[in-house]
Every structure is written in C-alpha cells, then in structure tokens.
N, C-alpha and C positions, 0 to 999 in steps of 0.2 A: 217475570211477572208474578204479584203476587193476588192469592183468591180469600175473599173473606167466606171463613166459617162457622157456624152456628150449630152449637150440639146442646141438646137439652139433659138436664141428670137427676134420678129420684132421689138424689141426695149430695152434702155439700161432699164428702169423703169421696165418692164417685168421681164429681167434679175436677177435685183438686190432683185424684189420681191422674185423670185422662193429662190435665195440666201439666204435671209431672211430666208425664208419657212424652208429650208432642215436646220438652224441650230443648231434647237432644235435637230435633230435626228444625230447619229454617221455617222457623217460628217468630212471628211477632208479634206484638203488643195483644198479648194473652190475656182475659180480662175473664176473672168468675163470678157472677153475681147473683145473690137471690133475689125469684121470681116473688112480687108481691102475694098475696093469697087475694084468689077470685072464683067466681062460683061463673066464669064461662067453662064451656064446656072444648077441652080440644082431643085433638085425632091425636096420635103418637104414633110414627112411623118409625121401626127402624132401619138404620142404618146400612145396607148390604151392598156387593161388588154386584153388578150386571156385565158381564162382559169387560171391556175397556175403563168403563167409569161406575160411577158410585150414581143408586139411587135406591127406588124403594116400590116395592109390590103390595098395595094392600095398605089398610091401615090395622090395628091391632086393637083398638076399641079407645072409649072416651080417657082410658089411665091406663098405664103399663099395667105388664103384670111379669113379675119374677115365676123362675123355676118351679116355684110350689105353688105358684097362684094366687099370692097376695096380691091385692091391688094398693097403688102406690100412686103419688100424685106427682108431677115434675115439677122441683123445686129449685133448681139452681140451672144457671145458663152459663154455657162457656163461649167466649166469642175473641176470634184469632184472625190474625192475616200469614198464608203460609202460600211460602212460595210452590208454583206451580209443581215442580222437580220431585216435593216431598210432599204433594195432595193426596197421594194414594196411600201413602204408610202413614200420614195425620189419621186421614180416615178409617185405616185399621183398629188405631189407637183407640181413638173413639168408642169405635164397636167394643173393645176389649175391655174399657170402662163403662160400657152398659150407657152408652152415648145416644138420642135420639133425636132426630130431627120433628119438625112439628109439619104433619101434616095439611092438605090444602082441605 
C-alpha cells in the first residue's frame, strides 16, 4: 500500500535534492513544484521521528528559519506516493533536505 507525501522547501535546490534522495526507495510519481507567492501567513513545522511514526511538536514560527537565523519563505513543494515499506527512510530523507511540513 502506498501513502501520499507532502514536504515543503525554502528553496527549488532543496527540493530537487530531497527528489533525488527518495529515488533510490519505492517512490512514485514524484512531482516538484513552485509555490505561487502570497501574503497568507503559515506555520512551518518540522519534520521529526516520535516514537514509531513521524510527526511534529510545535510549530516554529510564521517562516523557517536556518542555522544562523535567517528567515526564509517556503517556496517549492514536493509531493510523492511511497510505498508503505519505505515511509520511514522517505521521511528521513526529507528531514536531511531541510523538508517541512505545513502546519494546522
């Protein structure tokens, strides 16, 4: 069975790495696209292990922010169908490209 995934990225290099990443693993129909520019405002949560499965504690504020503290806006989206088997090492991947989900 497989799970649709959605990771957001402050940039298309980002993107295209994680893309990379996930395509050794049962990976399908892999799509990267830029986020139109808009003046809503959203949460950015990242991506971490809890236990057994993947979620997120917290949100991080209205824009990422990198190592030194730049703020940064999410500008590219990646969105996949990965089989169940390989959800956990997709979701690593992610993480390892600076991957974020969009908060509720």
């Amino acid at each position: 069975m497989s799970r649709k995934i959605l990771a957001y990225f402050d940039s298309e290099n980002n993107a295209e790495s994680a893309r990379s990443a996930l395509q050794v693993l049962r990976v399908n129909n892999i799509i990267v696209d830029q986020i139109p520019d808009t003046d809503e405002k959203i949460s950015y949560v990242p991506l971490i292990p809890i236990g057994q499965s993947w979620g997120a504690i917290g949100t991080i504020g209205l824009r990422n922010h990198d190592a030194e503290g730049s703020e940064g806006q999410v500008t590219h989206l990646l969105e996949a169908q990965v089989e169940e088997e390989d959800l956990d090492e997709a979701m690593q991947r992610l993480i390892e490209n600076n991957g974020f989900k969009i908060g509720e």
